[in-house]
DOKOL-512435 format. One record per residue (C-alpha): y, x, z; residue in one letter; residue number from 1; chain. Coordinates in steps of 0.1 Angstrom, whole numbers. Layout:
<pts>
{pt {Y, X, Z}, A, NUM, A};
...
</pts>
This chain:
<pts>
{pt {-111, -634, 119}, X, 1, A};
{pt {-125, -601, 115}, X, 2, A};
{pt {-125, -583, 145}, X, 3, A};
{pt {-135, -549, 127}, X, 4, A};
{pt {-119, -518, 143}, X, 5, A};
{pt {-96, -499, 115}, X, 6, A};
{pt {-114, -468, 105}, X, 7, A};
{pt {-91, -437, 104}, X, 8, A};
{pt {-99, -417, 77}, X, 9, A};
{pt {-95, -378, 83}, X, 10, A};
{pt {-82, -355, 51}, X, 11, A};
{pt {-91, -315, 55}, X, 12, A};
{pt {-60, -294, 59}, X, 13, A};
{pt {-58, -275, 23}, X, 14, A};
{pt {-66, -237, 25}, X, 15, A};
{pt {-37, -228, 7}, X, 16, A};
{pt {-5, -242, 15}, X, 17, A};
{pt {24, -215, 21}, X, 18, A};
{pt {52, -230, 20}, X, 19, A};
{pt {40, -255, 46}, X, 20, A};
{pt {37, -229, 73}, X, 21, A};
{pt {64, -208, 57}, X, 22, A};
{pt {91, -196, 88}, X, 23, A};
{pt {122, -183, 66}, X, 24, A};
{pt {122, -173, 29}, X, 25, A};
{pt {110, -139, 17}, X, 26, A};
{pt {135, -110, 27}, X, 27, A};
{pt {137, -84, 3}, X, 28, A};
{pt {165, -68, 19}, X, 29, A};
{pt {140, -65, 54}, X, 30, A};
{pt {106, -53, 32}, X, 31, A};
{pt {132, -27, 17}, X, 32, A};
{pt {142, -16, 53}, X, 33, A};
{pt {108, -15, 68}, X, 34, A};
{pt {89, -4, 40}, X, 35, A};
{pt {114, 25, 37}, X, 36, A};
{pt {107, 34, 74}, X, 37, A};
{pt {70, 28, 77}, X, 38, A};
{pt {65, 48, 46}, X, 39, A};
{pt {87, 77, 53}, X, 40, A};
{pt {74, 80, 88}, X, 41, A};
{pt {35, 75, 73}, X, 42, A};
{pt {42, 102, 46}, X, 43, A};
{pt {47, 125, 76}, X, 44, A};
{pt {14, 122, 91}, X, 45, A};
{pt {-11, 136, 65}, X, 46, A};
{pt {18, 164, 58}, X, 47, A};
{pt {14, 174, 87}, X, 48, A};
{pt {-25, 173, 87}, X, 49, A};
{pt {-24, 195, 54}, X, 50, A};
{pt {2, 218, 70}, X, 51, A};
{pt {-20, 220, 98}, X, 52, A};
{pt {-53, 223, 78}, X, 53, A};
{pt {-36, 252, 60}, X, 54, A};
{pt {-27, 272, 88}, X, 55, A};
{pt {-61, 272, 102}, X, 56, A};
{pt {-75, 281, 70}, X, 57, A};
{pt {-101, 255, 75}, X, 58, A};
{pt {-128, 253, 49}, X, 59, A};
{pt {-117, 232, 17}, X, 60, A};
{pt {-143, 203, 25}, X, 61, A};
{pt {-130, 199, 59}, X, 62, A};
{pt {-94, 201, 51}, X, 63, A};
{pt {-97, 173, 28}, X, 64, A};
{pt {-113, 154, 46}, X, 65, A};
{pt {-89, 156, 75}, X, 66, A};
{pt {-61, 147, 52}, X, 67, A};
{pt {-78, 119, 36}, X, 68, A};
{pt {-85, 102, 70}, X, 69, A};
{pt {-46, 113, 81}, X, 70, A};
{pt {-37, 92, 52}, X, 71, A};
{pt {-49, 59, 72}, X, 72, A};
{pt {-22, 65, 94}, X, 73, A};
{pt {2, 65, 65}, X, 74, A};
{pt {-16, 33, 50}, X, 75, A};
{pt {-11, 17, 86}, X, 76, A};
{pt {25, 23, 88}, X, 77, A};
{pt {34, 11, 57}, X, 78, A};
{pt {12, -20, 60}, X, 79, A};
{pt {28, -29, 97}, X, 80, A};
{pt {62, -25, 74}, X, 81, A};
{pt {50, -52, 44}, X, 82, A};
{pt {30, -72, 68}, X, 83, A};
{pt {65, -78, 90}, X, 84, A};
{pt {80, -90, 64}, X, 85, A};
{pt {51, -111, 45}, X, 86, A};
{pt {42, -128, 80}, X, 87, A};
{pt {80, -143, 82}, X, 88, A};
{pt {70, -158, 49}, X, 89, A};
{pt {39, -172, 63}, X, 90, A};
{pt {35, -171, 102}, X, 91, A};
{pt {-3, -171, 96}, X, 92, A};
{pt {-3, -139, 74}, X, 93, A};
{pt {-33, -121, 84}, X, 94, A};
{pt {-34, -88, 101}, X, 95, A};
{pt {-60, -73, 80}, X, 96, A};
{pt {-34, -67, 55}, X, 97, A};
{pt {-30, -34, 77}, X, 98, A};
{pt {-66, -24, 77}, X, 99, A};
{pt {-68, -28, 35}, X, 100, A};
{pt {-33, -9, 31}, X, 101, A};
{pt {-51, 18, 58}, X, 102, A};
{pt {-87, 19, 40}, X, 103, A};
{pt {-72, 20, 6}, X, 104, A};
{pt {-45, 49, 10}, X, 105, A};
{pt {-74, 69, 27}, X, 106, A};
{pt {-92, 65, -6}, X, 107, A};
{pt {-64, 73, -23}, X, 108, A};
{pt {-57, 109, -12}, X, 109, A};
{pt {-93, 113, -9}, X, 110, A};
{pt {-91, 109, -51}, X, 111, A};
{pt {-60, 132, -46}, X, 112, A};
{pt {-78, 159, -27}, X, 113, A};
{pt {-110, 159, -48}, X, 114, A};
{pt {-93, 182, -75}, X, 115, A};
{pt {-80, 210, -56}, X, 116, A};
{pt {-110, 212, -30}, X, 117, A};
{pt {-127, 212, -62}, X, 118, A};
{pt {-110, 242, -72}, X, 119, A};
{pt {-111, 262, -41}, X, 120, A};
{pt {-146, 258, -36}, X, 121, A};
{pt {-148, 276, -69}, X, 122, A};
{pt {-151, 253, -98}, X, 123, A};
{pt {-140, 260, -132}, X, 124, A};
{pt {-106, 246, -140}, X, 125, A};
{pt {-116, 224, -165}, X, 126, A};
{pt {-136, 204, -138}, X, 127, A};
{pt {-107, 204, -117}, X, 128, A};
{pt {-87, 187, -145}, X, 129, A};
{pt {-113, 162, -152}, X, 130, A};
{pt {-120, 153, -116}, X, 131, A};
{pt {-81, 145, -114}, X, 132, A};
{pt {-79, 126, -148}, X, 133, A};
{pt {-109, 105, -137}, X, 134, A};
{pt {-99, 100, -103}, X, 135, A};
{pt {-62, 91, -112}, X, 136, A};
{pt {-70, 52, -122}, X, 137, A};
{pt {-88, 51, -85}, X, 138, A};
{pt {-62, 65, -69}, X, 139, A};
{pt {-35, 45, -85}, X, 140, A};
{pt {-53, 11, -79}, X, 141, A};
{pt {-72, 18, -41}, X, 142, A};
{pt {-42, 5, -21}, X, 143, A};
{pt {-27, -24, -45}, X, 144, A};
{pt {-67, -33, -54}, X, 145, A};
{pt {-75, -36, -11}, X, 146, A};
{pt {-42, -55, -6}, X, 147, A};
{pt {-51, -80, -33}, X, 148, A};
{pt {-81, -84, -10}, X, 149, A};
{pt {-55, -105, 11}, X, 150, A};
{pt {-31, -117, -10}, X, 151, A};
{pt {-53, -135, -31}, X, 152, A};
{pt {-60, -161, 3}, X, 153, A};
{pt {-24, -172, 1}, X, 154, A};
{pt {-9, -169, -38}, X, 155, A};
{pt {-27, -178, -69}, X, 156, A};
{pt {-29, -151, -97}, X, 157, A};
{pt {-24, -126, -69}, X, 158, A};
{pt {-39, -96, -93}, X, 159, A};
{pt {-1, -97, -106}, X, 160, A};
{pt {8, -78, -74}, X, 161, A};
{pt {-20, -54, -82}, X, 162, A};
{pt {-1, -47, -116}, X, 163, A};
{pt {31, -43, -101}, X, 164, A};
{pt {23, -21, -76}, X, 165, A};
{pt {6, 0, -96}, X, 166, A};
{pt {37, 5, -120}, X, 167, A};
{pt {56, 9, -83}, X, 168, A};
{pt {29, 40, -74}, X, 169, A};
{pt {37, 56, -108}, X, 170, A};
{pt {73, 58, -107}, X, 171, A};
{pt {69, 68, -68}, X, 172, A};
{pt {45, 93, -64}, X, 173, A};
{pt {61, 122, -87}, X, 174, A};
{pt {87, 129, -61}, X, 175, A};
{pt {57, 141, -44}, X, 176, A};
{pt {43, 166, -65}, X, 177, A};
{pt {80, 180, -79}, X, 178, A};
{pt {91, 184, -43}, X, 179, A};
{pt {62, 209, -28}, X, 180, A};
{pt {56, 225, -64}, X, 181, A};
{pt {92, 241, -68}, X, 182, A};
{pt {91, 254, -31}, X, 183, A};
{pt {87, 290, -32}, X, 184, A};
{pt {52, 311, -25}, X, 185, A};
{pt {69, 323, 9}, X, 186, A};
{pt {91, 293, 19}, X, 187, A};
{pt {90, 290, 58}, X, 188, A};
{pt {74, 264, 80}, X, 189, A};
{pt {113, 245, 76}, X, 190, A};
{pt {116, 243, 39}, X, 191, A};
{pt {82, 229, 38}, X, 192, A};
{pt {90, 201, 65}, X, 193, A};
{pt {120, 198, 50}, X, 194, A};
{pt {110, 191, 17}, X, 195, A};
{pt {78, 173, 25}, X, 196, A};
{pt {101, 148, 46}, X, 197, A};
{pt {127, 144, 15}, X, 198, A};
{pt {99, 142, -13}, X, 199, A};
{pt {85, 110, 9}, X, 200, A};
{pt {117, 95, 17}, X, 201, A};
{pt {123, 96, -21}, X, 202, A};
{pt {92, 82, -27}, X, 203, A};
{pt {96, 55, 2}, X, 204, A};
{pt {127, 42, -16}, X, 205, A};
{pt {113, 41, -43}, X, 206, A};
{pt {82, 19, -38}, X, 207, A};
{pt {105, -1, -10}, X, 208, A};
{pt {125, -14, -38}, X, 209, A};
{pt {102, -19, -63}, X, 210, A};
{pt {78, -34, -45}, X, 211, A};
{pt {100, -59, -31}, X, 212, A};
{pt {115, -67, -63}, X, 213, A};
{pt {77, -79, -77}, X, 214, A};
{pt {69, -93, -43}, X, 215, A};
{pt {98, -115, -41}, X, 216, A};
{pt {86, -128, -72}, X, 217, A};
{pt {53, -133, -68}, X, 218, A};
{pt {65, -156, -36}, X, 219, A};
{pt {91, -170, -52}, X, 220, A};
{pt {68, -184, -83}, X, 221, A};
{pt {44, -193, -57}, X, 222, A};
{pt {69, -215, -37}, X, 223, A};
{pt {82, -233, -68}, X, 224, A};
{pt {52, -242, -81}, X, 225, A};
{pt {41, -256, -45}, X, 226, A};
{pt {69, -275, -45}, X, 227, A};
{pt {70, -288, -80}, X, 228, A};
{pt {31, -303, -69}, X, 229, A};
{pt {17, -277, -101}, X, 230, A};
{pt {0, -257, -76}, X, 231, A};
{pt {-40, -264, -68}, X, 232, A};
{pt {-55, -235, -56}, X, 233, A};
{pt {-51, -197, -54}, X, 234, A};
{pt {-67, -174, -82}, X, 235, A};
</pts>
């Protein structure tokens, strides 16, 4: 007889399995909550660092930067607000989905500031123009492009959510420029705060919903084609 021990055989845990660790399905009702929050509140931040900026008359390099590095906060907030939601999808989802929404919203009103500072500092206008047409793609793409970063560990053909987010940013972010430009040349301190806070809100809603529209189906795709064994690796 043989006497041979049985050799057990060990198989590597796959990198990418999210349904497997998967707590409850993806809540688009909760991303639309706490994205609405996070972002509304984060909006607030570098408002108030320009308001502040402004009323110290800083000098234009300075300002900017103090508003682009005020925007990390805003980044922070609204990544805390996704990544709530994302990590009941997957209990493992990794925290460094805050630091890439933080870096890349920093970058992004870093490309919004470069025009005006531009333009205070003296330049002609057509250099303010082009610095904001060229900058507009990086700005636009900064905070999807950095959370793609992440995604792409746990979905495949994650670059979708780059896409959508995008389109998200561009139907967003003109709440934002309507609001402050139809305030008057001697509004006071309250009608700035005021509509500062209800140009974000509008653009928090905006980019809550959307966002978790395209989310829920890039997770939702994901998910079915885990579960219909079509799925191999992310991409």
């Amino acid at each position: 007889m043989d006497d041979a021990q049985p050799v057990a055989t060990v198989v590597a845990a796959k990198p990418f399995q999210p349904g497997a660790t998967r707590m409850v399905g993806f809540r688009r009702r909760s991303w639309f909550f706490r994205v609405l929050l996070g972002e509304t509140a984060g909006f607030v931040v570098p408002g108030l660092a320009w308001f502040a900026v402004w009323k110290a008359v800083l000098p234009p390099p300075g300002a900017a930067a103090i508003v682009a590095l005020s925007g990390a906060a805003e980044g922070a907030a609204l990544g805390i607000a996704q990544w709530l939601t994302l990590r009941e999808w997957h209990a493992g989802f990794s925290r460094t989905w805050i630091l890439a929404s933080a870096a890349g919203a920093s970058v992004a009103w870093a490309c919004g500031m470069t025009p005006s500072t531009a333009h205070d500092l003296g330049s002609p206008t057509w250099l303010s123009i082009a610095l904001g047409v060229s900058l507009a793609p990086v700005l636009l793409l900064s905070l999807p492009g950095a959370q793609w970063l992440v995604l792409r560990r746990y979905v495949p053909k994650a670059w979708k959510w780059v896409i959508w987010s995008t389109a998200g940013w561009l139907l967003a972010l003109p709440p934002t420029f309507i609001g402050p430009a139809i305030l008057p040349s001697d509004a006071s301190s309250l009608q700035i705060a005021a509509t500062w806070a209800i140009s974000g809100m509008a653009m928090a809603a905006i980019i809550a919903a959307f966002t978790g529209y395209a989310m829920s189906r890039i997770l939702q795709s994901t998910v079915a084609n885990l579960d219909a064994g079509t799925l191999r690796a992310p991409g």
